[in-house]
SERONU-472206 format. One line per 5 residues: for each residue y, x, z of N, C-alpha, C. Coordinates in Angstrom, 1 decimal. Atoms other than C-alpha are relative to their C-alpha. Last residue first. Layout:
<sites>
Y:X:Z:Y:X:Z:Y:X:Z; ...
</sites>
This chain:
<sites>
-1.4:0.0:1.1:9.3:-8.0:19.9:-0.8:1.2:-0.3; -0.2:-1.1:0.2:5.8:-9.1:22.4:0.9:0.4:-1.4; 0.5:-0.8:-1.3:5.3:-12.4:23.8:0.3:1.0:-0.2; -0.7:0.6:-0.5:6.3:-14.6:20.7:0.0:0.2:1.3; -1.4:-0.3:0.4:5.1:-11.9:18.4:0.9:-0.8:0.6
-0.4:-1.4:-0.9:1.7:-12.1:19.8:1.3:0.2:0.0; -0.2:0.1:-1.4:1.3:-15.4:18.5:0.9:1.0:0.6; -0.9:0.3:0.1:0.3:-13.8:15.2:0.8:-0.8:0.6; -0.4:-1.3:-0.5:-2.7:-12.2:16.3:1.5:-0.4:-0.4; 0.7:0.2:-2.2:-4.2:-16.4:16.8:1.7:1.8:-0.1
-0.6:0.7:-0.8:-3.1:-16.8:13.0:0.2:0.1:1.4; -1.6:-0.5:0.1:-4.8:-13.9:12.0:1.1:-0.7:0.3; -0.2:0.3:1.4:-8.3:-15.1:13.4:1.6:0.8:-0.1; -1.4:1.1:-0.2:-9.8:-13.5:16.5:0.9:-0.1:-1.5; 0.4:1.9:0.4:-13.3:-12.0:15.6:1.4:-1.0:0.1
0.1:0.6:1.2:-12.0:-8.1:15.1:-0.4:-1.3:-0.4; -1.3:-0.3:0.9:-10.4:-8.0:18.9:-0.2:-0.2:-1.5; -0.1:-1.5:0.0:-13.5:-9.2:20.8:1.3:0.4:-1.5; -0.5:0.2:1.8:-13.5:-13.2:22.2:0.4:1.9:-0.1; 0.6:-0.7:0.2:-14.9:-13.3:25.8:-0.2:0.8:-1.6
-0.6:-1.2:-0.8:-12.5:-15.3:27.0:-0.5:1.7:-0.5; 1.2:-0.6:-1.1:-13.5:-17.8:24.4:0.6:1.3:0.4; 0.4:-1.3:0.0:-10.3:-19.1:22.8:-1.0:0.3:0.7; 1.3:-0.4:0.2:-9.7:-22.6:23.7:-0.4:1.1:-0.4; 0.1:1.1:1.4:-5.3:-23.2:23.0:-2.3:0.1:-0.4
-0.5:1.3:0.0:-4.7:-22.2:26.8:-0.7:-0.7:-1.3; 0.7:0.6:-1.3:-6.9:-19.3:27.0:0.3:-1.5:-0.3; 1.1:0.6:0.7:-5.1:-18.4:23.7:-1.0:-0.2:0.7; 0.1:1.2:0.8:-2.3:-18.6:25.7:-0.8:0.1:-0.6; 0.3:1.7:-1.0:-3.6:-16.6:28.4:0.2:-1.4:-1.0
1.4:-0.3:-0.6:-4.0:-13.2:26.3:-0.1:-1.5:0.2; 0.3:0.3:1.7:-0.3:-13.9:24.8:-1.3:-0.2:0.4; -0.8:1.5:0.7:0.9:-13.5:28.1:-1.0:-0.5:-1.0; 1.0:1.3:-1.0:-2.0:-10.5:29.0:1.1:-1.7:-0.1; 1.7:0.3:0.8:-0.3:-8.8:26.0:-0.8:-1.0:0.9
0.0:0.9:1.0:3.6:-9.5:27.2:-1.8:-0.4:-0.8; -0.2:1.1:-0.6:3.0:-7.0:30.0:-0.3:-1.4:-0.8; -0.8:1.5:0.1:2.5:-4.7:27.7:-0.3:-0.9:0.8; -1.0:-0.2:-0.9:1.1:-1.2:29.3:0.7:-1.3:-0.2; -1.1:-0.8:1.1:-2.6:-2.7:28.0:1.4:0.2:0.9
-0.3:-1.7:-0.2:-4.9:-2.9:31.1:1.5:0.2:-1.1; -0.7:-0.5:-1.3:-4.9:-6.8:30.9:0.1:1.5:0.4; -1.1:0.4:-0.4:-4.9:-7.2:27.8:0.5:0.4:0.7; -0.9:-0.7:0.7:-8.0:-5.1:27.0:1.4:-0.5:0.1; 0.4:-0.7:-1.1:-10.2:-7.3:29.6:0.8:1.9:-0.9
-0.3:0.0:-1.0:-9.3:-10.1:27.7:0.2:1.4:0.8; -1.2:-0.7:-0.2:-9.9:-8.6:24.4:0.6:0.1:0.8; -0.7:1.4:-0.3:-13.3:-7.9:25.0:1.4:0.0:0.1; 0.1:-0.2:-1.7:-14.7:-4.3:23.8:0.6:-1.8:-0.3; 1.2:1.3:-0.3:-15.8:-4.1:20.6:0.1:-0.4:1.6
-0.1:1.4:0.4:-12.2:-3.0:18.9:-1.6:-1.0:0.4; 1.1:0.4:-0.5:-11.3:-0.3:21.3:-0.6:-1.2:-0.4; 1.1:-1.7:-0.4:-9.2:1.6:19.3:-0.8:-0.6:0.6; 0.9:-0.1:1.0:-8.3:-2.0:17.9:-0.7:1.5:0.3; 1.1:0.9:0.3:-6.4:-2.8:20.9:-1.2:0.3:-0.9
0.3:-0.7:-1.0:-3.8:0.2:20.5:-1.2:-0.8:0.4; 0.9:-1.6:1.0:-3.4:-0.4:17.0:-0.8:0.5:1.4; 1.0:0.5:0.7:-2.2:-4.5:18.3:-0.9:1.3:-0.2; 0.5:0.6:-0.6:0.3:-2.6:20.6:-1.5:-0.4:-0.4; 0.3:-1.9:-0.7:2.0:0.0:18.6:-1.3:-1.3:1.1
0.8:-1.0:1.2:2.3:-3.2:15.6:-0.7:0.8:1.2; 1.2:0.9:-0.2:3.6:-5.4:18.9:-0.4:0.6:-0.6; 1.0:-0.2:-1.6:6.0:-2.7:20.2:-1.2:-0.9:-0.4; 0.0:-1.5:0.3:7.8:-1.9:16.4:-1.4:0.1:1.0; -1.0:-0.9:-0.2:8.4:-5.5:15.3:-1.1:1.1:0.9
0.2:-0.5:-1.0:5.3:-7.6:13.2:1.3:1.2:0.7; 0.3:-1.5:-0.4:6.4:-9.0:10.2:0.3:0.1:1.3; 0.2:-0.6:-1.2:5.3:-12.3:9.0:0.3:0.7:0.3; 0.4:-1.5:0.1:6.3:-13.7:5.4:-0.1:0.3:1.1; 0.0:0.1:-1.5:6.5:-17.7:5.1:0.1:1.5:0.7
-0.9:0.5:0.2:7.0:-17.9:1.4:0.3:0.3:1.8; -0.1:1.4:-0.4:4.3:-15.4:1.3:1.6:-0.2:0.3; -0.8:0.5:-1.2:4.6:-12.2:-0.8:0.0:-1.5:0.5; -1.1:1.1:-0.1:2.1:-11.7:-3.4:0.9:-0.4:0.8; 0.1:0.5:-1.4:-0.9:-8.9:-3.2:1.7:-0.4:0.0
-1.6:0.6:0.0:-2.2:-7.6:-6.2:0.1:-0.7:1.0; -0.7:1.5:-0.7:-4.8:-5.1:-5.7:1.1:-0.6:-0.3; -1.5:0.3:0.5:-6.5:-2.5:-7.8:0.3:-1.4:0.8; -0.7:1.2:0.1:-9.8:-1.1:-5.8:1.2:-0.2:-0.9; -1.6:0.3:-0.2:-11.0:2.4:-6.2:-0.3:-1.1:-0.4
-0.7:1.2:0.9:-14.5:3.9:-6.4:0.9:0.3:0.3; 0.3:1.3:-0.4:-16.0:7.1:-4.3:0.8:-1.2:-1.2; 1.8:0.5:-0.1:-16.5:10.4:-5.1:-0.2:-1.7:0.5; 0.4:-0.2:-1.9:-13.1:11.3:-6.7:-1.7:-0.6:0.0; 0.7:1.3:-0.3:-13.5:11.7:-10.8:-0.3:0.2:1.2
1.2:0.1:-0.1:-10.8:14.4:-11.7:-1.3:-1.4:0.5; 0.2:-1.6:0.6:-9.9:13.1:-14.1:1.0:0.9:1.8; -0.7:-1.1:-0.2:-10.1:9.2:-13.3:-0.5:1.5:-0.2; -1.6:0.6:0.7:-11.4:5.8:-14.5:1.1:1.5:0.0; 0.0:-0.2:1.5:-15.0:7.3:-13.9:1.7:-0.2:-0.9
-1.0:-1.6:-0.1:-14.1:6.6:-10.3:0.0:0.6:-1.2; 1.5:-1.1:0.4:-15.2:3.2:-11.7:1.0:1.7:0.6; -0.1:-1.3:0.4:-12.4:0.6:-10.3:-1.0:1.2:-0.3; 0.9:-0.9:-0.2:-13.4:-2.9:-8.7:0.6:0.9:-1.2; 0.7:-0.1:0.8:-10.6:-5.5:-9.0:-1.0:1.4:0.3
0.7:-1.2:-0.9:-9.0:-7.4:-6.1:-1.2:0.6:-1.5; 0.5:-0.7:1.1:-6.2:-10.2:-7.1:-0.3:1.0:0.5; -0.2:1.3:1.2:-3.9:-13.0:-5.6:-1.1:0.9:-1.1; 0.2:-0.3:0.8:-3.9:-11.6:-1.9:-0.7:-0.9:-1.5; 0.9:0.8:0.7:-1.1:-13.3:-0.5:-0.7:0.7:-0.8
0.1:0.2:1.2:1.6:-11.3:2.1:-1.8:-0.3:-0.4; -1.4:0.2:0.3:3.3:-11.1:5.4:-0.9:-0.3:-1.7; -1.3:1.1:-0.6:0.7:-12.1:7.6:1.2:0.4:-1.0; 0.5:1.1:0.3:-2.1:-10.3:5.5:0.9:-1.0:0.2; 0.0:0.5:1.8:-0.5:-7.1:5.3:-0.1:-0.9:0.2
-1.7:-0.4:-0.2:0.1:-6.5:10.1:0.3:-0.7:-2.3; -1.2:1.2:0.0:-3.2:-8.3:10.0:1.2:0.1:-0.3; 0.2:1.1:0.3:-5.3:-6.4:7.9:0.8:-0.9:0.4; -1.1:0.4:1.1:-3.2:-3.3:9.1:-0.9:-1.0:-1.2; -2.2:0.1:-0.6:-4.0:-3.8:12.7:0.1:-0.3:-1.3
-0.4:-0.6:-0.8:-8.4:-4.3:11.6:2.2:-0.2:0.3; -1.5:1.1:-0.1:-10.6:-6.1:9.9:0.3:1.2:0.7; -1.2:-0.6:0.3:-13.4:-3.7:8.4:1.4:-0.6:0.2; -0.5:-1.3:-0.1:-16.1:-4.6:10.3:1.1:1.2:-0.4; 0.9:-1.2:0.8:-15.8:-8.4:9.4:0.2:1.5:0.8
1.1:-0.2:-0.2:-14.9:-11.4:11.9:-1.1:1.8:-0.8; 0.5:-0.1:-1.1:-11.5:-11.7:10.2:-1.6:0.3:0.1; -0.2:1.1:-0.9:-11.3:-11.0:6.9:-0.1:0.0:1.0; 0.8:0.3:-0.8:-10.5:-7.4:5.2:0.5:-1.5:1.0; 0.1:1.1:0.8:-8.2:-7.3:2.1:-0.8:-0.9:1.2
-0.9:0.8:-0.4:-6.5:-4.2:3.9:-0.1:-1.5:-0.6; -0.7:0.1:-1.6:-9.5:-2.7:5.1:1.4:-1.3:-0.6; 1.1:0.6:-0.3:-11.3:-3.1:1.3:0.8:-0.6:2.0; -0.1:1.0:0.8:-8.6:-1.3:-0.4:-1.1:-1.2:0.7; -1.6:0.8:-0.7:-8.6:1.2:2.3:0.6:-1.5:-0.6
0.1:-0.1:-1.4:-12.4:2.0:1.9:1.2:-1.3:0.3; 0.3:1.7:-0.1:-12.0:1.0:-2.0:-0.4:-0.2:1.4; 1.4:-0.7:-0.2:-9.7:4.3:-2.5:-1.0:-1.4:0.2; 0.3:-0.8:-1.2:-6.4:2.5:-3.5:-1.4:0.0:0.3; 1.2:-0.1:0.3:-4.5:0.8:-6.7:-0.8:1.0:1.4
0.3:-1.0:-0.4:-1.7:-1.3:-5.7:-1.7:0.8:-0.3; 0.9:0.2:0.3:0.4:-4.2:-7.4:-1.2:1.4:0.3; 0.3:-1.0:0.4:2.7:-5.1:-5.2:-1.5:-0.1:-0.9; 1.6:0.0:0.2:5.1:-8.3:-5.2:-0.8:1.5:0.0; 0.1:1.5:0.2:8.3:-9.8:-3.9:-1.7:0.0:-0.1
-0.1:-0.1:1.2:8.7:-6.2:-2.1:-0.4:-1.6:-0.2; 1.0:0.3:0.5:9.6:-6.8:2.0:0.0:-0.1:-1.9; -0.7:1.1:0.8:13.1:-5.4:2.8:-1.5:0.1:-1.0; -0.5:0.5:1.3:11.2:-2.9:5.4:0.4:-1.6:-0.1; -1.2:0.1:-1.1:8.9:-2.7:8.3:1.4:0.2:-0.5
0.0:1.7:-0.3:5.9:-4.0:5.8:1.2:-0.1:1.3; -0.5:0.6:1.2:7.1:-0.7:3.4:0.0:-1.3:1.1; -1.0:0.0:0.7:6.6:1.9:6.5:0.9:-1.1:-1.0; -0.8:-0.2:-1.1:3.3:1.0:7.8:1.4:-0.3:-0.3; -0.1:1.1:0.0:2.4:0.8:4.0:0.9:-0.6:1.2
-1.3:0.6:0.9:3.3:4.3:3.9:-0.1:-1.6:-0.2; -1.2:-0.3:-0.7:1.4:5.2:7.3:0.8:-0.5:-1.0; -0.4:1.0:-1.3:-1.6:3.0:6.0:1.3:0.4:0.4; 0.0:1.7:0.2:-2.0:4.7:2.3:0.8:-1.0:1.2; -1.7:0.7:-0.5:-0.9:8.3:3.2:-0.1:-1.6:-0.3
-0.4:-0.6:-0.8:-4.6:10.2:3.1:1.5:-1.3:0.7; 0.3:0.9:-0.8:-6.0:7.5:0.3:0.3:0.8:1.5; 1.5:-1.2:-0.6:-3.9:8.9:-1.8:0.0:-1.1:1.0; -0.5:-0.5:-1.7:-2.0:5.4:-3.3:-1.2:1.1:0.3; 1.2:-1.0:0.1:-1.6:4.8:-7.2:-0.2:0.5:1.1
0.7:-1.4:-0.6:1.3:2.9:-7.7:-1.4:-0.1:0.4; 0.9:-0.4:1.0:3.5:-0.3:-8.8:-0.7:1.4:0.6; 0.8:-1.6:0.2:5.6:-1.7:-6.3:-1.0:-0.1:-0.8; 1.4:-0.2:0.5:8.0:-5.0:-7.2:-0.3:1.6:0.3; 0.4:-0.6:0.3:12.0:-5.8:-6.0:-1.9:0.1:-0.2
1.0:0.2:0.7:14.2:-8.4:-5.5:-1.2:0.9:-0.5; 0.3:1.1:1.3:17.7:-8.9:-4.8:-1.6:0.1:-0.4; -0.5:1.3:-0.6:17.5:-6.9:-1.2:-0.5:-1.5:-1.0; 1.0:0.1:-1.4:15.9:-3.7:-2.4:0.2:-1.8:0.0; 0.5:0.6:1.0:19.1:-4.1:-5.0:-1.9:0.1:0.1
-0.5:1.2:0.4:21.2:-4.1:-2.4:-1.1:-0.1:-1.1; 0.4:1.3:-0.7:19.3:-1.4:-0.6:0.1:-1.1:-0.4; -1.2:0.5:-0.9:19.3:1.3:-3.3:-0.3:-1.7:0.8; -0.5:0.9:0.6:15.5:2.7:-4.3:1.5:-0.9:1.2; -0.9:0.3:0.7:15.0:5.5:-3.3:0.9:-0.9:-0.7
-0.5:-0.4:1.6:11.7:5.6:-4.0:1.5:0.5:-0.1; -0.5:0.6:0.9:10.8:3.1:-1.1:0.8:1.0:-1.5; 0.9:1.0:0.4:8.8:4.8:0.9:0.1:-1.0:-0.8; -1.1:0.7:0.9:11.2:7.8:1.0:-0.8:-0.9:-0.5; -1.6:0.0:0.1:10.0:9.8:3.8:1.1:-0.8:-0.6
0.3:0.6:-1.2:6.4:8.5:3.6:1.6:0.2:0.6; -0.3:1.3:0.1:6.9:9.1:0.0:0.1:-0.4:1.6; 0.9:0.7:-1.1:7.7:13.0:0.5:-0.1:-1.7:0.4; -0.1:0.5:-1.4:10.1:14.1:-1.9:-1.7:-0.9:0.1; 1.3:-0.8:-0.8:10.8:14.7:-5.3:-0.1:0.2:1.2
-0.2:-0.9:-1.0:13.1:11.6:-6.5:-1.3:1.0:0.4; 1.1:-1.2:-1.1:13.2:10.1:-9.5:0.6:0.9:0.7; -0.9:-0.5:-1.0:15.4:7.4:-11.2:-1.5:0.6:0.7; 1.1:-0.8:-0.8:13.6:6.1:-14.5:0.9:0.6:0.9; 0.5:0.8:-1.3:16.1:3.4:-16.3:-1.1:0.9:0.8
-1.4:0.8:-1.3:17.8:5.8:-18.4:-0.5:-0.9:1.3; 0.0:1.1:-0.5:14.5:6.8:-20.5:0.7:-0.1:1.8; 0.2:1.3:0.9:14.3:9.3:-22.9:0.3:-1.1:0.7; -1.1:0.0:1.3:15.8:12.4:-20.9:-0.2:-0.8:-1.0; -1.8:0.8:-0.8:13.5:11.2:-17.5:0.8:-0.1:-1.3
-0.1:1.7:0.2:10.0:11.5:-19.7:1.3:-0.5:0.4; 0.8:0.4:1.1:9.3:15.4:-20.6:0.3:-1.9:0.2; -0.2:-1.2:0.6:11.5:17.5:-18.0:-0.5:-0.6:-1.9; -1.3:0.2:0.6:11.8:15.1:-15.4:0.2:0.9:-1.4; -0.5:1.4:0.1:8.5:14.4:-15.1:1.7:-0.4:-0.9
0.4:0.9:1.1:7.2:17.4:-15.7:1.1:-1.0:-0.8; -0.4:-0.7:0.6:9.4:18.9:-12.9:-0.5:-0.2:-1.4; -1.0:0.6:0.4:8.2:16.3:-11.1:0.9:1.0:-0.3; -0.1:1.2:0.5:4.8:17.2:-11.5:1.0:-0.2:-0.3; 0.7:0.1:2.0:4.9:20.9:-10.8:0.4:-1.4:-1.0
-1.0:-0.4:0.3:7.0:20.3:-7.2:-0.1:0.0:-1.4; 0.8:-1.0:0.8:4.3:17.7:-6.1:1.1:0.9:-0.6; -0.2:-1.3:-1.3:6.0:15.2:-3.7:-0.4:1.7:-0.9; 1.0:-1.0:0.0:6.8:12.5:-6.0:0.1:1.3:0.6; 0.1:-1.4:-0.6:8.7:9.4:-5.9:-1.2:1.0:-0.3
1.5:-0.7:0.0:9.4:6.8:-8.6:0.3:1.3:1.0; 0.1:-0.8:-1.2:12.0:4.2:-8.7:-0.9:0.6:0.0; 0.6:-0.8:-1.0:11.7:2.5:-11.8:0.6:1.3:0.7; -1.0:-1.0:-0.7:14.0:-0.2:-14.1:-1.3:0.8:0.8; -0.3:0.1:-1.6:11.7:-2.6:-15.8:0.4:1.5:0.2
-0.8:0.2:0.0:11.2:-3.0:-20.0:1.0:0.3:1.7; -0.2:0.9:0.0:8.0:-3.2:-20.4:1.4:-0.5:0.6; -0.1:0.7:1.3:7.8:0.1:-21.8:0.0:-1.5:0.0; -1.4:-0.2:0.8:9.1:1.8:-18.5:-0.2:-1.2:-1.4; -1.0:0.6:-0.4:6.1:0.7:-16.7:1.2:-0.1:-0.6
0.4:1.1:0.4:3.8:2.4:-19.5:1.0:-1.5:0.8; -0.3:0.0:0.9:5.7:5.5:-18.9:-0.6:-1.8:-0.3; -1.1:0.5:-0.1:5.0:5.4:-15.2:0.7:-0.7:-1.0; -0.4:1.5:-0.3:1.6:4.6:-15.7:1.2:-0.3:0.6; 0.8:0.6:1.2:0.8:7.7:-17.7:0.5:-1.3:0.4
-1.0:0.8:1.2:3.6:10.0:-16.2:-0.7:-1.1:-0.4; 0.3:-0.7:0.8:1.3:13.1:-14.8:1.3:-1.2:-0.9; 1.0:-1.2:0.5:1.9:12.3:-11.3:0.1:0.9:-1.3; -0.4:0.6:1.0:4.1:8.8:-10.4:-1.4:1.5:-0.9; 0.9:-1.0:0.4:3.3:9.7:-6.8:-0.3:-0.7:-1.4
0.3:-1.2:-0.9:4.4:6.4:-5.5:-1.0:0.5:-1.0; 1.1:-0.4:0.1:6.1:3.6:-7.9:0.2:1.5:0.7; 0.6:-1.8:-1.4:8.7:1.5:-6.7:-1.6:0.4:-0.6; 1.0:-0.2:-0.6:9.7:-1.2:-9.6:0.3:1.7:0.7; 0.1:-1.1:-0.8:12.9:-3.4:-10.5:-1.5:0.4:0.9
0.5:-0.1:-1.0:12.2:-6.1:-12.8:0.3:1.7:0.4; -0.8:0.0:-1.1:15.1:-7.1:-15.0:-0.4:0.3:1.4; -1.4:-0.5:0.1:14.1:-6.2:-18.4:0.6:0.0:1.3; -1.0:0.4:1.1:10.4:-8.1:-17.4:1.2:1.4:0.5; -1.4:-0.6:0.1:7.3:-7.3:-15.4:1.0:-0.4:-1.3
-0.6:1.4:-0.1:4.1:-9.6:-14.1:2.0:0.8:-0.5; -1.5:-0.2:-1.0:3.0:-7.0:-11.7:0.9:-1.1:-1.0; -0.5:0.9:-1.3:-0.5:-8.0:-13.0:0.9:0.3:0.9; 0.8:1.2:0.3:-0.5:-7.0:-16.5:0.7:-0.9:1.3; -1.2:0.6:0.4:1.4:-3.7:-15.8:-0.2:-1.3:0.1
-0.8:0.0:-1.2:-2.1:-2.9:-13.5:1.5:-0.3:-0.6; 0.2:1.2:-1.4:-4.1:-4.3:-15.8:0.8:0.3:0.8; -0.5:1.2:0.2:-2.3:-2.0:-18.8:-0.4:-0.8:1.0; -1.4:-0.4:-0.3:-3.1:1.3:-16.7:0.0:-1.5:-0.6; 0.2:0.2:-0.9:-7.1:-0.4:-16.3:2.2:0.4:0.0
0.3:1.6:-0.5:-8.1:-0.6:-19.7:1.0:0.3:1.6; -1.6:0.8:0.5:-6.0:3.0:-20.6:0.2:-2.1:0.3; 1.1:1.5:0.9:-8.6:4.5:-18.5:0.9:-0.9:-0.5; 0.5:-0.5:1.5:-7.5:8.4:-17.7:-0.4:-1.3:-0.6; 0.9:1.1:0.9:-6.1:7.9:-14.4:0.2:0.0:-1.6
-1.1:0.4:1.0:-5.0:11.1:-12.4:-1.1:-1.3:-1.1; 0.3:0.4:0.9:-6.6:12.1:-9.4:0.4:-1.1:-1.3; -0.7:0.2:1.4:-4.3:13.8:-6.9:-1.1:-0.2:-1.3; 0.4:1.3:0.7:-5.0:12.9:-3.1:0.3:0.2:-1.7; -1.2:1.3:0.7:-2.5:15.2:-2.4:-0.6:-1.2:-0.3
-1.0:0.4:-1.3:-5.2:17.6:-0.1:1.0:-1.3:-0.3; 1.1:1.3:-0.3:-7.3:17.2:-3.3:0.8:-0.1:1.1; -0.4:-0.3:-1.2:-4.5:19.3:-5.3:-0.5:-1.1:0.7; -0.1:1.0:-0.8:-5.2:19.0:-9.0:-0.4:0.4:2.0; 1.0:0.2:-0.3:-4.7:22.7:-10.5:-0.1:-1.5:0.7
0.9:0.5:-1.4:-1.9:23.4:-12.4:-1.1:-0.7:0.5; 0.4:-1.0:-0.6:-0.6:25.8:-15.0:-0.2:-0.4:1.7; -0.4:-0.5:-1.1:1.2:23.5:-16.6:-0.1:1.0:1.0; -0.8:-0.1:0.7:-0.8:23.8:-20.0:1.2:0.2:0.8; -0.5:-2.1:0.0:-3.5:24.0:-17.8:0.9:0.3:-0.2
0.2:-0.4:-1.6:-3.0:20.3:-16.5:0.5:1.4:-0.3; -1.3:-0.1:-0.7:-1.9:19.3:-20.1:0.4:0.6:1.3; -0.4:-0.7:0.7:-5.6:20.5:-21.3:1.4:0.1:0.4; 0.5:-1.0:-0.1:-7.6:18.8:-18.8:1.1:1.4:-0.5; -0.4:-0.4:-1.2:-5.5:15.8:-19.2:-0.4:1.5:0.4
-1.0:0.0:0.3:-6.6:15.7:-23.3:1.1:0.2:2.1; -0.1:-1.4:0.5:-9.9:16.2:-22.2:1.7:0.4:-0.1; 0.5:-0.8:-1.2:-10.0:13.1:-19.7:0.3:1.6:-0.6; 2.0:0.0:0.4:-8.3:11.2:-22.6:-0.2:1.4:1.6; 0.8:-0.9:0.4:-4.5:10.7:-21.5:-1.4:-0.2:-0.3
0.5:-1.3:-0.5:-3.4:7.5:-21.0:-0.2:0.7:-0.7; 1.4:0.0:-0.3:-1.4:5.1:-23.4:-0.4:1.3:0.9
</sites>
C-alpha cells in the first residue's frame, strides 16, 4: 500500500530529499488509485512490465505482488538507491536501471522478451511524456499500457479529430492502439499535490497496429505547427514531395481542399504512409 501523505513526508526527509519539480516528481499517496492502475494492466506470473520513474517504490512494489517480472528505470540518483537498497534484495523479478528513460524507454527490458509480449505501467512527468512515447510507438509495440499523465497530455493523446487538442501524437497513439479506459485523478492523489489533475489511461494495442516511419512522424509535427492554416496550401510548401501526393489523394477520395490539419480524420493521416516511409 502507499504511503500516507505524512508518512511520504517523513521518508523523503529520512533520505534527505527534496521532490525535484524539474523531474516531474510527485509521488502517489492514494492507495484507490495504485490498485486501479494494477487492476487495469490485467497482470499475471508471466506478465512482463516497463515501469518509468518507479520513485519512492509504491506502485512498483504493488506490481511485484501480482506476481509480474519489472523493468523499472529511474533517473533520480537518491531514489534508486532507495530502490535498490530497500525493495531489489526481496524481490528477484525487479531489474533496475538508473538512467535517463528517454535513453532507455524501455527499462531495459531484453529484446526477445520485448518481442514475446510485454505491458507498461508508470507515472509519466509531464516534461518527457511525448518524446518518450515518441520513442516506445518507434519500438516492439507493448501489448498494453496502463499510463498515468498530467490531464493536458492525457487529454492530447486521447484527443478526437476536429478538437483543439488533436494533434501528431493523437494520431501517431491512436493508429497503433485502443483506448479502453480514461479516469480523472485529484491532484489530491499526490504528495506533493501538482496544480493541475492527472488522467490514468489504458490504452490496448490494435490487432491492426499503425506505426508511422521516421520522415512521415517529422512531417505530420511539421503540419501541426501550423495547425489552422489549410492543409493544401501546407503540402505544397512542405520539403516532402510525397505530402502534396498524399494532399491530391484526398482530393481524389472528396476531401475539401480547404480542410485544416486538426479536422482530417485519422484514417485520412494514415494514407500518408503510402506516400511518405
Amino acid at each position: 500500500m502507499p504511503l500516507s501523505p505524512t508518512a511520504t513526508r517523513e521518508l523523503l526527509e529520512q533520505l534527505e530529499h527534496f521532490p525535484n519539480k524539474k523531474l516531474g516528481q510527485n509521488f502517489l499517496v492514494d492507495g484507490n488509485i495504485v490498485r486501479k492502475s494494477v487492476e487495469l494492466a490485467e497482470l499475471g506470473a508471466q506478465s512482463a512490465v516497463v515501469e518509468i520513474g518507479p520513485g519512492l517504490g509504491t506502485l512498483t512494489r504493488a506490481i511485484l505482488e501480482s506476481g509480474a517480472s519489472v523493468w523499472a528505470v529511474e533517473r533520480d540518483a537518491t531514489l534508486s538507491e532507495h530502490i535498490r537498497t530497500n525493495i531489489l534484495p526481496g524481490h528477484p523479478k525487479l531489474h533496475l536501471i538508473e538512467g535517463d528513460c528517454l535513453n532507455y524507454p524501455l527499462a531495459g527490458l531484453p529484446a526477445e522478451r520485448a518481442a514475446s509480449g510485454y505491458r507498461i505501467v508508470a507515472n509519466l512527468p509531464y516534461a518527457i511524456s511525448t518524446p518518450w512515447m515518441d520513442a516506445v510507438l518507434a519500438g516492439q509495440l507493448p501489448e498494453r499500457m496502463v499510463l498515468m499523465l498530467q490531464k493536458e497530455a492525457g487529454d492530447r493523446y486521447a484527443a478526437p479529430h476536429g478538437s483543439k487538442t488533436f494533434g501528431a501524437i493523437s494520431i501517431f497513439l491512436q493508429s497503433a492502439f485502443e483506448l479502453k479506459g480514461k479516469h480523472l485523478v485529484s491532484a489530491q492523489c499526490f504528495h506533493p499535490a501538482p496544480k493541475v489533475d492527472s488522467v490514468l489511461l489504458r490504452l490496448d494495442r490494435k490487432t491492426d497496429a499503425l506505426r508511422f516511419g521516421p520522415t512521415a512522424r517529422e512531417c505530420i509535427r511539421r503540419i501541426f505547427t501550423q495547425r489552422r492554416k489549410q492543409l493544401g496550401a501546407l503540402c505544397k510548401r512542405d520539403s516532402q514531395p510525397g505530402a502534396l501526393r498524399w494532399f491530391q489523394s484526398l482530393l481524389d477520395q472528396g476531401i475539401p481542399h480547404t480542410i485544416r490539419p486538426e479536422d482530417l480524420p485519422i484514417e485520412h493521416w494514415q494514407g500518408l504512409t503510402k506516400h511518405i516511409a
